[in-house]
C-alpha positions in Angstrom: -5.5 45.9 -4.0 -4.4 42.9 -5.4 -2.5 40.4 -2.7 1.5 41.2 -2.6 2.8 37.6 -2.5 1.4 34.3 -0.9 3.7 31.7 1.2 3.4 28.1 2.4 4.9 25.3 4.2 6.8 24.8 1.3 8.2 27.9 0.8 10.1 27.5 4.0 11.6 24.1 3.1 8.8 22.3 5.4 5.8 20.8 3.1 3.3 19.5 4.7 2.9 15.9 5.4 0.7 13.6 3.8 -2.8 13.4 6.6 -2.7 10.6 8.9 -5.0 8.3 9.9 -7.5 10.3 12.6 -6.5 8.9 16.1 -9.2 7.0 18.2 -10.4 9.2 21.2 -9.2 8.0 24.0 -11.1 5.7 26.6 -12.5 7.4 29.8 -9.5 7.6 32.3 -9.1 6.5 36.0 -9.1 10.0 37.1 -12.2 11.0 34.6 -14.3 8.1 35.9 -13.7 9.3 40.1 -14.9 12.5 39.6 -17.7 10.9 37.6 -21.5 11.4 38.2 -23.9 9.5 37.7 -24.9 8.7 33.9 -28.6 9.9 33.5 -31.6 7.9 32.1 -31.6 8.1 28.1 -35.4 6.7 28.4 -37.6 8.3 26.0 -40.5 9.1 28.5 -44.2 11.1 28.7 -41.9 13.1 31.5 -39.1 13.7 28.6 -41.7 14.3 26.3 -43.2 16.7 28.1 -40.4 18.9 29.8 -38.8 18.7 26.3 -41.8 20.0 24.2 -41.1 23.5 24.7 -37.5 22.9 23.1 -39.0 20.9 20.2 -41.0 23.9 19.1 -37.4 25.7 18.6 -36.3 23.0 15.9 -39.8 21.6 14.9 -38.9 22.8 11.0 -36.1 21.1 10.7 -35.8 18.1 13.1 -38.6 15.7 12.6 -40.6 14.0 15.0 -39.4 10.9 14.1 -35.7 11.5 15.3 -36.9 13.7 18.3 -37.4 11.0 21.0 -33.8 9.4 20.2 -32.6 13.3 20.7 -34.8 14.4 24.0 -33.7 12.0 26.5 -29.8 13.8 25.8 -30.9 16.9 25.4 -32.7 17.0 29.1 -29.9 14.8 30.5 -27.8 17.8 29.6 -29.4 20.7 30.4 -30.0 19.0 33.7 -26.0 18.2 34.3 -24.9 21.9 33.0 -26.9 23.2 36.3 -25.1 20.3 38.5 -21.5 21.2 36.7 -21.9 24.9 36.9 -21.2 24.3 32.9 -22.2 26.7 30.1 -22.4 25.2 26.7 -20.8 27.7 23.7 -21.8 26.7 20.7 -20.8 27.5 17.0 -23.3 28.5 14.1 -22.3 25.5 12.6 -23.3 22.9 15.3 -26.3 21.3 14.5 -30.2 22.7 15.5 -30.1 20.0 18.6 -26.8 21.4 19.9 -27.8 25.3 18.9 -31.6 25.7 20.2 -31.4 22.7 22.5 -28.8 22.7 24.8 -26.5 26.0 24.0 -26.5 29.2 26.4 -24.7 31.0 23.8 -24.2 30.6 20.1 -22.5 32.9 17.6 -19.8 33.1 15.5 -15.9 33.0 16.4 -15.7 36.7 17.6 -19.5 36.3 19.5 -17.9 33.4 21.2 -14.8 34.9 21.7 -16.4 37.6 23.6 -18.7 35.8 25.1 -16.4 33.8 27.3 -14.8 36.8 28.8 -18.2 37.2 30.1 -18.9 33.4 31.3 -19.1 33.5 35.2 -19.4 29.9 35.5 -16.8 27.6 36.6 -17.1 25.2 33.4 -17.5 26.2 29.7 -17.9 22.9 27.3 -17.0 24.3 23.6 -19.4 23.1 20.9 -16.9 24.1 18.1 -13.3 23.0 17.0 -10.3 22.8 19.1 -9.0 26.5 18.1 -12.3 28.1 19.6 -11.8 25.8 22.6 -8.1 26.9 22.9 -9.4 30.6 22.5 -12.0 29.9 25.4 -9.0 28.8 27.9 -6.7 31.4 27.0 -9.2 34.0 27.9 -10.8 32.0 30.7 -7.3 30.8 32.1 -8.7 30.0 35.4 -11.8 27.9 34.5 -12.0 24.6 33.2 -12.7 24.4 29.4 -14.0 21.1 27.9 -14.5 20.0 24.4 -16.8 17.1 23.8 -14.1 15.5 21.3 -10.6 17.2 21.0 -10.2 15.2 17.5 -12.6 18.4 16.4 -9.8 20.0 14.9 -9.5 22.4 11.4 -8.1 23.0 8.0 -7.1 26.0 8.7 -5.9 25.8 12.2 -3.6 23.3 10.6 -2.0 24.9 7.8 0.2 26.9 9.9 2.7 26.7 13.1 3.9 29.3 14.8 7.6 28.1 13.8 5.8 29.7 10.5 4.9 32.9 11.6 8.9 33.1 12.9 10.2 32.7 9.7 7.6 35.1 7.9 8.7 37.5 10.9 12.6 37.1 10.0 11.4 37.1 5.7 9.6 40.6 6.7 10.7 41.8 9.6 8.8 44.9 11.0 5.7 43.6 8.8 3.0 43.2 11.3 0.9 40.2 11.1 -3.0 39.7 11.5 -4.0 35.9 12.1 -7.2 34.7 11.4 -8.8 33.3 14.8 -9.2 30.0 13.0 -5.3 29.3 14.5 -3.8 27.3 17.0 -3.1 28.6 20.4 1.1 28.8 19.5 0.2 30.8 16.2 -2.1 33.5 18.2 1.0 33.5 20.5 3.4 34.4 17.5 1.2 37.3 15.9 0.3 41.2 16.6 -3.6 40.8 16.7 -6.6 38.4 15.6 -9.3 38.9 13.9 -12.5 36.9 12.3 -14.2 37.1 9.3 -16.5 40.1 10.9 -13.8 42.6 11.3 -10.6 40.8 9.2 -10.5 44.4 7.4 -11.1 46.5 10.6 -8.4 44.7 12.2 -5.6 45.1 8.9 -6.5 48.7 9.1 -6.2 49.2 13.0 -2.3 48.4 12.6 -1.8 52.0 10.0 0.9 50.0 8.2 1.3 49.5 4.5 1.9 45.6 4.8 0.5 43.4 6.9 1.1 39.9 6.8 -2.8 38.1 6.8 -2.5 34.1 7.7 -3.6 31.6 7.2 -6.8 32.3 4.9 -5.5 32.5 1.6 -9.3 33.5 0.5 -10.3 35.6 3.6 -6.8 37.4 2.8 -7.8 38.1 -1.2 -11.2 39.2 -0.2 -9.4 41.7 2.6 -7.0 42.3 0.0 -10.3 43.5 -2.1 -11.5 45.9 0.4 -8.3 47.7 1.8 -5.2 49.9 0.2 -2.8 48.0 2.9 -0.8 45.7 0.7 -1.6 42.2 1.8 0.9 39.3 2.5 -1.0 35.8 2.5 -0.6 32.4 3.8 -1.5 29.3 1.7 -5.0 27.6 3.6 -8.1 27.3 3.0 -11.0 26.2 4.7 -11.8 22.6 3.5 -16.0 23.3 3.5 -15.4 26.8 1.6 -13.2 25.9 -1.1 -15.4 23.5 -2.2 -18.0 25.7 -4.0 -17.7 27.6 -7.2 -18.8 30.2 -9.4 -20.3 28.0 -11.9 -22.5 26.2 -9.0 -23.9 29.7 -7.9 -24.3 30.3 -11.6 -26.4 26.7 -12.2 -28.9 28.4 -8.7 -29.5 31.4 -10.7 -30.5 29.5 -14.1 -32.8 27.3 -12.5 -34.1 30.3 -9.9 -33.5 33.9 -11.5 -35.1 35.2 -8.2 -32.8 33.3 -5.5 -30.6 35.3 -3.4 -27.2 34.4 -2.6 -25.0 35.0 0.1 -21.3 33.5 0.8 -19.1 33.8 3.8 -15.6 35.3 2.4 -13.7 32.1 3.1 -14.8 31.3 -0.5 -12.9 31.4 -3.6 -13.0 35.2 -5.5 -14.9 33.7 -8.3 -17.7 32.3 -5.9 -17.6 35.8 -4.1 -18.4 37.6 -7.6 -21.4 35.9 -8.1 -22.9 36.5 -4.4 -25.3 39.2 -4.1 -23.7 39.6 -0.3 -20.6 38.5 1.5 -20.1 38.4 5.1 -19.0 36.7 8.0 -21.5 34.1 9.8 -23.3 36.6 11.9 -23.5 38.8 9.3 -25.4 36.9 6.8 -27.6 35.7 9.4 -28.8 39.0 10.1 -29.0 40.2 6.1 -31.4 36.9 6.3 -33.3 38.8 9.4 -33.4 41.7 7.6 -33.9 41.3 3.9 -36.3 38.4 4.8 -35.6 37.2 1.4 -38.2 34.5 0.0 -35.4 32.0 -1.2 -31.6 32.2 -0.2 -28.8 30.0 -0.7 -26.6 30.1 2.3 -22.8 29.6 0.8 -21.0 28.4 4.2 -21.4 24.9 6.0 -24.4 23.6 5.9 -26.1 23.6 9.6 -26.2 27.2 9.8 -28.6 27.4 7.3 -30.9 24.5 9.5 -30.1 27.0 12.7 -31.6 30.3 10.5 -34.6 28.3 9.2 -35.7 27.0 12.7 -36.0 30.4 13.7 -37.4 31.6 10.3 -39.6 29.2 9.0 -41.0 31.0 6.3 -37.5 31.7 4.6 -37.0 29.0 2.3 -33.0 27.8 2.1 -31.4 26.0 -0.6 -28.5 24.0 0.8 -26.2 23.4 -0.9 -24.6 21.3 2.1 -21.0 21.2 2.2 -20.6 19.8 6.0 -17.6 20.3 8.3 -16.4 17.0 9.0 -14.7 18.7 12.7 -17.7 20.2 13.7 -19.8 16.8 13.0 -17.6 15.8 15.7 -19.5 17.1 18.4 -22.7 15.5 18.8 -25.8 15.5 21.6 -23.6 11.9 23.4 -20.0 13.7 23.0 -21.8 16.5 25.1 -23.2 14.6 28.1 -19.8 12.1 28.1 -18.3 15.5 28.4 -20.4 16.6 31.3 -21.0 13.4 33.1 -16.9 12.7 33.1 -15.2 16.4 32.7 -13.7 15.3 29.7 -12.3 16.7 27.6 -10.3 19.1 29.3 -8.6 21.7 27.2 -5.1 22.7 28.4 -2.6 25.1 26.9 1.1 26.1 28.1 0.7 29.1 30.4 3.9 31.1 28.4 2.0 30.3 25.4 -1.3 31.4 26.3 -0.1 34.2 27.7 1.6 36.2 24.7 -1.8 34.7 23.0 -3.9 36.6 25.5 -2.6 39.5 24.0 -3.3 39.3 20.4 -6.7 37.7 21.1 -7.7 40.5 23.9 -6.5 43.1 21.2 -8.5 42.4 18.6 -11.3 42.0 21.2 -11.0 45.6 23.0 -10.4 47.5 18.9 -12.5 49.8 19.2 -15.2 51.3 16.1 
């Protein structure tokens, strides 16, 4: 079904400012620095070397051994503070191979992550992700301490939308229900009926047996749910900033100069790149249609470290990478992590009224059942 209507900032008499200059991270505090430990050797050593080799093997196709000893000395630093923190590292498909095989205890998408940290019966959890996924790790995990390695990780997405919005969509449609996207802030999820991520988006509208449902903030996610459902759909106006980017005619230009290339595209593209995929799905999904189909050349139409993640664990899959990189998630790096560790920083906090009514949607969409 075609979507019903489509709404923005504007609509509502509130456009969206012009982007501001990106704020310097702040120094380490007083507080950060007395609960400090000790900052670990960054020596590239036979030791490193050798209780490091075993990790390298993970990423050997796709970090090279040139750039290994600058990456080593962090990545056993870590590993070695997680165990003195009680920390586990989450970490998003689109962190890079380093962060995913290296020093991550779980990686996934949104909804594996989301999960996940329900599960997490350590006292720490550091978020390799954006701030939304970190805010959805707190308000599940209220009692634990969440840190992201830069809170400056934030999204394009997340950003679109307030939950001053979702009010005024509420009072525009009242009795409409409305689905967000996890890829929201912490005070949208506490404004809407249910989540959902780009695994079960259509699930989820279809749960709620109404015949509108209001779908924010993915105005692309929303046309492709739109695609696969009778429910009459009600968008918002984002986008993801990485997605929108491609386009039909740069699928087209893979095909002419590779007839045999298989492509697959996360549904946060535009319809007309979606038409031209020979399969869409969420992050986990097209990582296991790669597992599967074991194609011999794919191009990977989502950000651009996931497909380094699926070819370090299946070399013999060739990727064409397009490589449109997600300027938040480059945030987070392999020195972010251990500052994070060594210091506690930075700790993700969230009002407790807030988190609480977002609780709700998140741990609804969670416990939908097949």
């Amino acid at each position: 079904m075609p979507i019903a209507a489509i709404y923005g900032p504007e609509d509502f008499g509130n456009p969206i400012p012009g982007r501001s200059a990106v704020p310097k991270r702040n120094p380490v505090s007083p507080a950060e620095r007395a609960h400090a430990l000790p900052v670990p050797s960054l020596e590239w050593t036979p030791e490193v070397e050798r209780e490091t080799a075993h990790l390298y093997e993970r990423v050997k196709n796709v970090i090279s051994p040139v750039e290994w000893p600058f990456m080593a000395p962090y990545i056993k630093a870590i590993n070695e503070l997680k165990k003195t923190r009680d920390a586990v590292i989450l970490a998003h498909n689109y962190q890079t191979p380093e962060i995913f095989h290296c020093v991550a205890d779980i990686g996934g998408d949104s909804l594996q992550l989301a999960i996940e940290a329900t599960k997490v019966k350590s006292g720490t959890i550091v978020q390799c992700g954006v701030h939304f996924m970190a805010e959805t790790s707190k308000i599940l995990n209220p009692e634990k301490t969440i840190l992201i390695p830069d809170s400056r990780a934030g999204c394009s997405l997340a950003s679109s939308i307030t939950g001053a919005d979702v009010r005024l969509l509420r009072e525009r449609f009242p009795g409409v229900p409305v689905v967000a996207y996890v890829n929201t802030s912490a005070d949208v999820k506490a404004e809407v009926d249910i989540c959902c991520t780009s695994s079960n988006a259509v699930q989820v509208v279809e749960s709620l047996h109404a015949p509108t449902v209001i779908f924010l903030p993915d105005q692309y996610l929303a046309k492709y749910v739109a695609s696969k459902t009778s429910v009459k759909i009600i968008a918002w106006k984002g986008a993801c900033e990485v997605h929108e980017r491609f386009t039909g005619d740069e699928l087209r230009a893979y095909r002419e100069a590779d007839p045999s290339v298989q492509i697959i595209a996360h549904p946060e593209c535009p319809p007309d790149v979606l038409a031209e995929a020979d399969f869409t799905g969420s992050t986990a999904h097209m990582i296991n249609w790669v597992r599967n189909k074991h194609p011999k050349r794919v191009v990977m139409i989502t950000e651009c470290s996931m497909a380094d993640n699926v070819q370090a664990e299946l070399p013999d899959v060739e990727m064409v990478r397009p490589c449109n990189l997600c300027p938040h998630m480059k945030r987070i790096t392999l020195p972010k992590i251990l500052d994070s560790l060594v210091y506690l920083r930075e700790e993700v906090t969230i009002d407790p009224m807030i988190a609480d009514k977002a609780r709700r949607s998140v741990e609804r969409m969670i416990n939908l059942k097949n």
